[in-house]
Structures are given as structure tokens and as C-alpha cells.
SELO-18483 format. One record per residue: x, y, z of N, C-alpha, C, CB in turn. Coordinates in steps of 0.1 Angstrom, whole numbers, always signed. Glycine has a CB too. Layout:
<mises>
     nxx     nyy     nzz    caxx    cayy    cazz     cxx     cyy     czz    cbxx    cbyy    cbzz
       X       Y       Z       X       Y       Z       X       Y       Z       X       Y       Z
...
</mises>
This chain:
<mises>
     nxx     nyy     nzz    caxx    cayy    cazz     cxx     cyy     czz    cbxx    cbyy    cbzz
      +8     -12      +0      +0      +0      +0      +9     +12      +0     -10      +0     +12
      +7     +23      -9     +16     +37      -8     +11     +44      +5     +14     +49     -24
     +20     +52      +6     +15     +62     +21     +16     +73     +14     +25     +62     +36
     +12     +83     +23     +11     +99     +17      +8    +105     +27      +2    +104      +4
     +17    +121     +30     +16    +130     +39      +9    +142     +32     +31    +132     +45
      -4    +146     +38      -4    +157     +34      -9    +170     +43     -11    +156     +24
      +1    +182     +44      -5    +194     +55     -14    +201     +50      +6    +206     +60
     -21    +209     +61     -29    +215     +58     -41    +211     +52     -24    +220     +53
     -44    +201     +56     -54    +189     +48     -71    +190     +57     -44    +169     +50
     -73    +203     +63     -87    +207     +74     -96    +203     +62     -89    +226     +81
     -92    +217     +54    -103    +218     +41     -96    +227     +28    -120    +227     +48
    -102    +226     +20     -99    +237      +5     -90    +222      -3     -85    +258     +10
     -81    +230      -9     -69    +220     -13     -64    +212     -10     -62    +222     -15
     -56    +212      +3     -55    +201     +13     -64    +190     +14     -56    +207     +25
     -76    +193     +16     -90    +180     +19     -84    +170      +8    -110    +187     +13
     -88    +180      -4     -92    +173     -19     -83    +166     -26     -96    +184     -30
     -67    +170     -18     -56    +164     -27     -56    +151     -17     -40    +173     -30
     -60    +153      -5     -61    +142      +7     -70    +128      +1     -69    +150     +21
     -83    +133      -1     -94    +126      -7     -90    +117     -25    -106    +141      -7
     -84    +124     -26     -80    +118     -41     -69    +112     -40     -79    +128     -52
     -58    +114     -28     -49    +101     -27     -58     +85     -18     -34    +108     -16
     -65     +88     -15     -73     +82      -8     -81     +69     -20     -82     +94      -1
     -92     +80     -25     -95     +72     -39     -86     +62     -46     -98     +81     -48
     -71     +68     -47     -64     +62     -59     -55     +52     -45     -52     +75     -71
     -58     +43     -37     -50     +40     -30     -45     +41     -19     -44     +40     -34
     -45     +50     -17     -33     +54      -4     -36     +55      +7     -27     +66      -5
     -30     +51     +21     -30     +53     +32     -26     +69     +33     -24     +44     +38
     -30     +76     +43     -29     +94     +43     -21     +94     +60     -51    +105     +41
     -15    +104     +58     -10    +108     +73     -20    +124     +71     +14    +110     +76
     -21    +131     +78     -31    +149     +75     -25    +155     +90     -57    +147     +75
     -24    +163     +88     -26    +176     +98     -29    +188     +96     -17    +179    +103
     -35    +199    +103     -42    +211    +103     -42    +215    +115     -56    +210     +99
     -46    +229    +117     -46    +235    +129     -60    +233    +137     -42    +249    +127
     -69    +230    +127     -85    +230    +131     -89    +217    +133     -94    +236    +119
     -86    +209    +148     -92    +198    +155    -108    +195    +146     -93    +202    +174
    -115    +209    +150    -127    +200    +149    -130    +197    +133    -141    +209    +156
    -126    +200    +126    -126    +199    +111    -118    +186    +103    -121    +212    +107
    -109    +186    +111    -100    +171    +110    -107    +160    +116     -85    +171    +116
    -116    +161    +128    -121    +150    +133    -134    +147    +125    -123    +152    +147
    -135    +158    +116    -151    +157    +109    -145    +146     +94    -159    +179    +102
    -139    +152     +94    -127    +147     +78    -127    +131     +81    -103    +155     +78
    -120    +128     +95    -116    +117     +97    -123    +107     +99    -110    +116    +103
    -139    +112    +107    -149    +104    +110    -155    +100     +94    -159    +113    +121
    -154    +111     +82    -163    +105     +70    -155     +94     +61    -168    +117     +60
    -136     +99     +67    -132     +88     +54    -131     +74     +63    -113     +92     +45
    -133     +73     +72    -129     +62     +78    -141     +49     +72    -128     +65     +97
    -156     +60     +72    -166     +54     +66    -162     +49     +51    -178     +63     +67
    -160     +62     +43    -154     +61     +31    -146     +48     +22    -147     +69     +32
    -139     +51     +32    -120     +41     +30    -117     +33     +41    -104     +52     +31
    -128     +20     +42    -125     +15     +56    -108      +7     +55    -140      +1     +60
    -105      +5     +45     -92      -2     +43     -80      +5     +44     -91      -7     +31
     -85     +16     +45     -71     +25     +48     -65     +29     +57     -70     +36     +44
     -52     +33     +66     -49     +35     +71     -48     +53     +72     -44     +27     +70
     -51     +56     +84     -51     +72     +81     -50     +76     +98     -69     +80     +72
     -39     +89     +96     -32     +93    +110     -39    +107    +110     -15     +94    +111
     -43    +115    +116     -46    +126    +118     -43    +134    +129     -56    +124    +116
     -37    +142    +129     -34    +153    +141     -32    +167    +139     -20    +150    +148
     -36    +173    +144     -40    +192    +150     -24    +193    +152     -53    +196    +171
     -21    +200    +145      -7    +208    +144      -4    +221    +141      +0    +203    +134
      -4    +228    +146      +6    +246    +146     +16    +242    +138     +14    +255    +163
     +11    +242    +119     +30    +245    +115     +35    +254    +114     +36    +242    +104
     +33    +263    +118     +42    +278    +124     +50    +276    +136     +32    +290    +129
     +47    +262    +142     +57    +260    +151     +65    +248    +153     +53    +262    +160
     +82    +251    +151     +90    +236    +147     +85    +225    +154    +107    +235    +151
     +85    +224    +170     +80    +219    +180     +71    +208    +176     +74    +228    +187
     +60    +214    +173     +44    +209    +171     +45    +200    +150     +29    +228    +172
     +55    +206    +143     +61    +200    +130     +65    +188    +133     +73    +206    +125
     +75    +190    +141     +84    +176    +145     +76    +168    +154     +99    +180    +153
     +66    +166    +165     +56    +156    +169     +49    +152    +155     +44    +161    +181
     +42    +163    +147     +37    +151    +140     +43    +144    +131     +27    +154    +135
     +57    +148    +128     +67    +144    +122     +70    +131    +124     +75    +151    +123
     +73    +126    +139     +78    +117    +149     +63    +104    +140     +76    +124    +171
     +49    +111    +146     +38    +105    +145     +40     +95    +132     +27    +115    +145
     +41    +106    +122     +42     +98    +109     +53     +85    +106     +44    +109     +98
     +66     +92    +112     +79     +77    +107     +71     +65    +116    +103     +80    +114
     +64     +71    +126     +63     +57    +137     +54     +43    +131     +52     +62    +152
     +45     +52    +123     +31     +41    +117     +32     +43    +108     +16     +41    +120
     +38     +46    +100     +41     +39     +83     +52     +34     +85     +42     +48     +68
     +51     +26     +77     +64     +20     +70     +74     +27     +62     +60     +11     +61
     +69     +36     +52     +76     +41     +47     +64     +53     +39     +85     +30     +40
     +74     +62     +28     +65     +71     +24     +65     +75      +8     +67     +83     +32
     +56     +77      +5     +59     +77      -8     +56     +92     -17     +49     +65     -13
     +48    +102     -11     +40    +113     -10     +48    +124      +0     +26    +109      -5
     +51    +132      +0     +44    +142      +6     +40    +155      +1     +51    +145     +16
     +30    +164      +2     +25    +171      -1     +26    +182     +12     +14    +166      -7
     +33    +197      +6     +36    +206     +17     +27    +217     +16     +49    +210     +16
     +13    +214     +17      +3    +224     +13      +1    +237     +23     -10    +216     +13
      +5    +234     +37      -2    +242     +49      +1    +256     +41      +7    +241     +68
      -6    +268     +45      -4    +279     +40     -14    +293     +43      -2    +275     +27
      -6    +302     +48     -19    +313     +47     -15    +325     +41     -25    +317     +61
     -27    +335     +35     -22    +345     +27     -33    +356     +39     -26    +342      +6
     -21    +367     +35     -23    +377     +38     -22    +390     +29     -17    +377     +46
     -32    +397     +25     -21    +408     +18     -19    +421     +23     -24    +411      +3
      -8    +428     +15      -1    +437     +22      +9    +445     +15      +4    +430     +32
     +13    +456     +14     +24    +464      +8     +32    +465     +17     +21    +477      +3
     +46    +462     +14     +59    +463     +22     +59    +475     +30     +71    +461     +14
     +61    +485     +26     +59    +499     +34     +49    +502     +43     +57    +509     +26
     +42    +492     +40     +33    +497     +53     +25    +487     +61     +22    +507     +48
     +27    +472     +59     +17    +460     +60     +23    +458     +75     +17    +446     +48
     +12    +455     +83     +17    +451     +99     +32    +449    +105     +10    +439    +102
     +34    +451    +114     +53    +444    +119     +50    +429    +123     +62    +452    +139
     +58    +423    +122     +58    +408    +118     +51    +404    +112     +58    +401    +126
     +46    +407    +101     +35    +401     +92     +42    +393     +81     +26    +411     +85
     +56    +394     +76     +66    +385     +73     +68    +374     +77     +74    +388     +75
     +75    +372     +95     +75    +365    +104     +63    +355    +103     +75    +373    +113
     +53    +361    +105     +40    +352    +109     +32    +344     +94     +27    +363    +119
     +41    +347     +80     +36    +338     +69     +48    +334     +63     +26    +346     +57
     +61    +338     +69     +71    +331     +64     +70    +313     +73     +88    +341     +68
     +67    +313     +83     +65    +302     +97     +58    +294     +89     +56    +306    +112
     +49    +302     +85     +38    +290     +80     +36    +286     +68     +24    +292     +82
     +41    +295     +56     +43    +292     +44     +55    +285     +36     +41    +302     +41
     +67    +287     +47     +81    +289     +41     +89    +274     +53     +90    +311     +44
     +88    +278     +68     +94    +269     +77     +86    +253     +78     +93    +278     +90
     +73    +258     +76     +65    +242     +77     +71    +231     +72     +53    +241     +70
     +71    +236     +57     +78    +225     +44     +94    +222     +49     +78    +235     +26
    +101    +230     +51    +115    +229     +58    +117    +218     +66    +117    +240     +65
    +111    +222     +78    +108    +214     +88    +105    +199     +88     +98    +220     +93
     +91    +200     +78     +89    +185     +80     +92    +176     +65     +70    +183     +86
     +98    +181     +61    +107    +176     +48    +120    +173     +52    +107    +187     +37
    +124    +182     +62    +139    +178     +67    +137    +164     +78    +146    +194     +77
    +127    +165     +82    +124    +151     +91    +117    +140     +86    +116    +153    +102
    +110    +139     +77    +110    +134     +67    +119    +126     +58    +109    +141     +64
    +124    +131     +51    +137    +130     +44    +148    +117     +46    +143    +143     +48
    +148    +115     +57    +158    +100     +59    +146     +84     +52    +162     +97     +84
    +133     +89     +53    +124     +79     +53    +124     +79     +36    +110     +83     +63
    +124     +92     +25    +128     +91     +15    +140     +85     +11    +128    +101     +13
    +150     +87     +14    +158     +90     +14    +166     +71     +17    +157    +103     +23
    +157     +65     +21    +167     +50     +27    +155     +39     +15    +165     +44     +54
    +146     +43     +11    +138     +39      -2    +146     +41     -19    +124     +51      -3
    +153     +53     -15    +161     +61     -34    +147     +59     -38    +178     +49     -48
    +138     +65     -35    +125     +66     -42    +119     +77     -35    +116     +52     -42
    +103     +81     -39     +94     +92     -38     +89    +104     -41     +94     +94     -32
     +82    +115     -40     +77    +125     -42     +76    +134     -34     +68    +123     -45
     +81    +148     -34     +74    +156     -25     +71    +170     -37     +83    +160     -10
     +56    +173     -32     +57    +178     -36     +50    +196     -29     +55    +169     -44
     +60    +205     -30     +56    +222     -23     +44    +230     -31     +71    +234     -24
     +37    +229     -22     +25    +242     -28     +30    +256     -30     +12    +245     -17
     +33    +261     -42     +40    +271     -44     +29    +283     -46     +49    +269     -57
     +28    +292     -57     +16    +297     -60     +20    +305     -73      +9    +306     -49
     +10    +308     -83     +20    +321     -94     +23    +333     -85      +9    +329    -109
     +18    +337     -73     +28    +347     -69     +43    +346     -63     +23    +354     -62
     +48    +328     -64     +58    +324     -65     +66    +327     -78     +56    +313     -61
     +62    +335     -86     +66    +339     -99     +69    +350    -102     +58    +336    -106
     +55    +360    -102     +56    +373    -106     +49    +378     -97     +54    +375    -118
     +59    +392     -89     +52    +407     -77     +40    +408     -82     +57    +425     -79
     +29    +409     -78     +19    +421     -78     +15    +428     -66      +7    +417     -84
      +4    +434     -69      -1    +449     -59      -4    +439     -48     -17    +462     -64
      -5    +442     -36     -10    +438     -24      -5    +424     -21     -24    +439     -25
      +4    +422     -29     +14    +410     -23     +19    +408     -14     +22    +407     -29
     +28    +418     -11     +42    +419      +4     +45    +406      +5     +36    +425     +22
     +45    +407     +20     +51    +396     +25     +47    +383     +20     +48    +397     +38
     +36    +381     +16     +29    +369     +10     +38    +362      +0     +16    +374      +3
     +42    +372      -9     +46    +373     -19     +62    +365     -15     +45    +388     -23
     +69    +375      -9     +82    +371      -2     +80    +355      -2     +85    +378     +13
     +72    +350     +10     +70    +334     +14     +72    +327      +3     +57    +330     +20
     +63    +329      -8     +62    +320     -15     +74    +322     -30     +46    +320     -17
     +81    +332     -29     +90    +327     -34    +104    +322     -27     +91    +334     -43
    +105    +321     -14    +110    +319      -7    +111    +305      -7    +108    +325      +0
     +96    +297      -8     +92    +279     -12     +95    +281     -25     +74    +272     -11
     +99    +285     -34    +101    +281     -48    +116    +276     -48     +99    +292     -58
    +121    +287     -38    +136    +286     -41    +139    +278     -35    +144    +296     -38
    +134    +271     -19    +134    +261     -12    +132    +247     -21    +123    +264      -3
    +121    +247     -29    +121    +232     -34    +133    +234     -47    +103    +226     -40
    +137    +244     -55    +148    +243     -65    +160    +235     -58    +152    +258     -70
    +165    +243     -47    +172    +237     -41    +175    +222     -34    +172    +243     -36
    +161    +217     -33    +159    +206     -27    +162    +194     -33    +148    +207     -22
    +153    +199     -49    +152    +187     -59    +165    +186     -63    +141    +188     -72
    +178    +195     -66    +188    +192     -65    +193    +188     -58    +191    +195     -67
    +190    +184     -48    +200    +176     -38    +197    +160     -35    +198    +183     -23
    +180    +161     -38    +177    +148     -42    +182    +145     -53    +164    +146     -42
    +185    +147     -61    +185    +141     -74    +192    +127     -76    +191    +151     -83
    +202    +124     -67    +211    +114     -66    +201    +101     -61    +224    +118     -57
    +192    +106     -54    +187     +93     -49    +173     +89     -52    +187     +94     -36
    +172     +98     -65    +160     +93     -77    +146    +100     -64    +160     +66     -80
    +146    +110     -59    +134    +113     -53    +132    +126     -62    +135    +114     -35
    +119    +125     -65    +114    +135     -72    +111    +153     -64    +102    +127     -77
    +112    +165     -69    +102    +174     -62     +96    +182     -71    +107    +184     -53
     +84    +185     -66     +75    +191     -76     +71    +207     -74     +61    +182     -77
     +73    +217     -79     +72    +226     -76     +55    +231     -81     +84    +232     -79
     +45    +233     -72     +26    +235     -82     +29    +251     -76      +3    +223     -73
     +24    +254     -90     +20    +268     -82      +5    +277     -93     +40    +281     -80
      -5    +272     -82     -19    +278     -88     -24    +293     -89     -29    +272     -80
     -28    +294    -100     -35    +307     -96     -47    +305     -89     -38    +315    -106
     -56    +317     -90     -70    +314     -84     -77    +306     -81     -77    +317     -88
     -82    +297     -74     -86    +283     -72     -93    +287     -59     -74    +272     -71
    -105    +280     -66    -119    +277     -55    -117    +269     -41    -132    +267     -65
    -118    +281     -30    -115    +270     -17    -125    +281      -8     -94    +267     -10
    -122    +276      +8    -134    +283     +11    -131    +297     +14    -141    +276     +22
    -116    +304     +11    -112    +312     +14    -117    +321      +7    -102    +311     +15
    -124    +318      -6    -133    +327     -16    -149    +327     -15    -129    +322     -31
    -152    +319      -2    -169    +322      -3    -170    +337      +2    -180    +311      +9
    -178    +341      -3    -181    +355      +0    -176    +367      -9    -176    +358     +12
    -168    +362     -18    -156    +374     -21    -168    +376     -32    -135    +370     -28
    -176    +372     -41    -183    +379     -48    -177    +372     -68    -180    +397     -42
    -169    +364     -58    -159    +361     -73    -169    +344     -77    -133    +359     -69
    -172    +346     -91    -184    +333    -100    -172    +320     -95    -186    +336    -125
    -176    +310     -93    -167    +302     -95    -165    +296    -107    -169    +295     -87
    -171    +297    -116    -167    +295    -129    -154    +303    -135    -179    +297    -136
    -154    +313    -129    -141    +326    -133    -124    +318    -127    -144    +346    -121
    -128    +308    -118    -115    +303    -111    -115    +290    -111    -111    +308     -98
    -104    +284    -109    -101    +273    -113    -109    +262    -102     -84    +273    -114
    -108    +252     -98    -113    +238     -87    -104    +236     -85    -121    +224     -90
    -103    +233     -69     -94    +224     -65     -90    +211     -69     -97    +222     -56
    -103    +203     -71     -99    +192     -80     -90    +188     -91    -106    +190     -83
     -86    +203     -94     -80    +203    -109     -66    +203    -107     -85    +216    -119
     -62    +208     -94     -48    +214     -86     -49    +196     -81     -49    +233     -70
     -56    +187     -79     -52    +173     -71     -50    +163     -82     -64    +167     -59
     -60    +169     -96     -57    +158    -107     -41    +158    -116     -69    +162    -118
     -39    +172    -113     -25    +177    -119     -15    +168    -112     -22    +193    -117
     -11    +171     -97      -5    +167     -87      -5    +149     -89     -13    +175     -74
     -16    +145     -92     -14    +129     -90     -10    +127    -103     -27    +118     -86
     -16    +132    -113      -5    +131    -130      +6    +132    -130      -6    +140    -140
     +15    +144    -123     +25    +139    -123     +33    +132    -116     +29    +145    -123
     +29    +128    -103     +33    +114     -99     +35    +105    -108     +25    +109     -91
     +25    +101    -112     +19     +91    -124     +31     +88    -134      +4     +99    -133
     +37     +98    -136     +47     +97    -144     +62     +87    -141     +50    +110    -146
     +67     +82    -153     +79     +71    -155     +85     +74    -139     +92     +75    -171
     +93     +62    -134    +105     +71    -124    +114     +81    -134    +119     +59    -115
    +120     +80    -145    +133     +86    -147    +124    +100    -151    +144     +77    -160
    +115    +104    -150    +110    +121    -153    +102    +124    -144    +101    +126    -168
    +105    +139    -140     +98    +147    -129     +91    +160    -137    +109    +152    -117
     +83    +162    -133     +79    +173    -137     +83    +186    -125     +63    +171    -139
     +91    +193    -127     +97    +203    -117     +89    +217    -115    +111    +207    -121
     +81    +221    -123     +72    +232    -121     +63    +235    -126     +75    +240    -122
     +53    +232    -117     +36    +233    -124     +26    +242    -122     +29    +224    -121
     +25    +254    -137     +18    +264    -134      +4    +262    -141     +26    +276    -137
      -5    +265    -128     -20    +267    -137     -24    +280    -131     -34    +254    -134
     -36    +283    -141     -37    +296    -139     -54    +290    -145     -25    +308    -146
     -60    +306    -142     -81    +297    -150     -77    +307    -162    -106    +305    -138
     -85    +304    -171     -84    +302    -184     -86    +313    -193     -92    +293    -186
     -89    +324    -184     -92    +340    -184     -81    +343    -177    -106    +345    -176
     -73    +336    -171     -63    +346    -169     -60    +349    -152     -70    +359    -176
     -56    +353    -144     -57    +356    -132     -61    +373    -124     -44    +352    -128
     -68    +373    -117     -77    +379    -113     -71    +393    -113     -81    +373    -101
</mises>
């Protein structure tokens, strides 16, 4: 049976890329900051996916501490790993000149250190296989500035440069990294905004991409994956 780690996995993208490793197979490790939402998750797949194996734990990845328990959690009850997906993430926006003091601080933790963290602990369990996947939720503003980006902005090319670096270092031991980075995409962070959901992309589409390229030969990786909706970004 494959295993697969995925953060940030309460609800939005996280859930869906969770849910669809699930479908195709996989035992899931999940963590989020939101207990009651992961116990909601966990109570339906268990119905779902009685055959699977699935770990769930409430984790602050803004904090190494609380990274590394569930870090510990995961090498203990799998065997081994085949996945990980470094989704946790929050956006803020902001202009550098003037966006809150530590507002850097407090989306670099969670956007930039999470993946660090539990990829670096991680990593031996890759790593003693010469096989696997990880793959970092990047974003197109891991690409190109715009208005009201700031700090946001910073984080996430801060994870781009993080996994460039990474997949070269794997490279010797045949582990793959995938760098996604979505535009606009329907999660619940957009109920309300007034924006059609037909104008932005599904999540589903960000989890069908993500398992395609898995899907692919060992000897090719796909190293950077940009979607954007079809109009363009917002």
C-alpha cells in the first residue's frame, strides 16, 4: 500500500488532494490546525475508506515543535512514504511599506518553515527507499510581484527557491520534487468574495494535476507546475 503525507489537509486543497490520494490507494498521514474539522474529515473517510490507514493530528505548522511531533507520529506508523505534499499555507495581503510588523514573520512560519521542517524530518524515510515524491505548494505569486502581495509574496518565493534547491539535492537518490503553483482556485477562502466560481479554477483540478505527475515514468519529474483559470488571473 503507498503512504502519503499531506499538511494542511482541514479543508480547501488540502482536503481534496487528501481525498483523491485516498480514492487512488493510499493510506494518508493529515494535519491542520483546526481539531474540529479534521475530526469531521476523519470520522467520514474512515466510513469512506474502511481499508485505509489514516493518522490525523492538530498541528501549529508555524511551530518547529508541534512539526516535528507530528513528524515523529508519521515515521512511527508507516512503513515508509511515498508522498508528501507541503500544502499548509496562509495568505495575507499587504504592501511592504506599510503592512503590519511581523507580518513577514508570521507567513514566512507557515508558508516557508513548515515545508522545511517537516521535509527535513522526513527526508531519511525518503531517502533510505532512493525513491518518492514531494511535492511544495507554491503559487503564481511564487513567480511574478503584484499589488498587495508583500510579505505573502516574499514566502512563497522563498518555497520556490526552497524546493529548487531541494530537488537538487535529491536528485542522486532518484526522489522526485515538484514545484505547483496555482492561480485562483476555488476554496473556502473565496466564499463571499463575490468572485463566480466558474471565473477560477477547482481544487480538483490542482489534485488531478498533482497525481499526474506522480503518475509519471521514475526517470522524469515534472519540476514546475503552473495553472492559472483560463481567463487569466484575477
Amino acid at each position: 500500500m503507498p503512504y502519503a503525507v499531506v499538511t494542511g489537509a482541514s479543508q480547501g486543497m488540502g482536503k481534496v488532494i487528501a481525498e483523491k490520494l485516498l480514492n487512488e490507494g493510499f493510506s494518508i498521514a493529515v494535519c491542520a490546525r483546526n481539531q474540529r474539522k479534521l475530526s469531521e474529515n476523519l470520522a467520514s473517510w474512515k466510513k469512506q475508506f474502511p481499508g485505509r490507514q489514516i493518522i490525523s493530528r492538530a498541528t501549529d505548522l508555524s511551530k518547529k515543535e508541534e512539526v516535528s511531533a507530528f513528524g515523529d507520529l508519521v515515521l512511527a506508523d508507516f512503513p515508509g512514504i511515498d508522498i508528501l505534499v507541503n500544502n499548509a499555507g496562509t495568505y495575507l495581503p499587504g504592501n511592504l511599506a506599510d503592512e503590519p510588523d511581523g507580518l513577514l514573520e508570521t507567513l514566512t512560519s507557515t508558508n516557508l518553515y513548515s515545508a522545511y521542517w517537516l521535509t527535513r524530518k522526513l527526508l531519511p524515510a525518503f531517502i533510505s527507499k532512493q525513491a518518492g515524491h514531494i511535492f511544495n505548494m507554491c503559487s503564481v505569486a511564487s513567480l511574478k510581484a503584484y499589488p498587495n502581495g508583500g510579505a505573502y509574496s516574499i514566502s512563497k518565493y522563498a518555497l520556490m527557491g526552497f524546493s529548487e534547491n531541494l530537488r537538487e539535492e535529491l536528485r542522486p537518490f532518484n526522489i522526485k520534487v515538484t514545484s505547483i503553483c496555482p492561480g485562483a482556485t476555488y476554496t473556502p477562502s473565496w466564499e463571499g468574495s463575490g468572485v463566480a466560481t466558474e471565473r477560477i479554477m477547482e481544487a480538483n483540478d490542482v489534485a488531478a494535476m498533482l497525481f499526474s505527475a506522480y503518475l509519471l515514468s521514475p526517470q522524469a519529474c515534472v519540476e514546475t507546475l503552473i495553472m492559472r483559470p483560463v481567463k487569466g488571473d484575477l
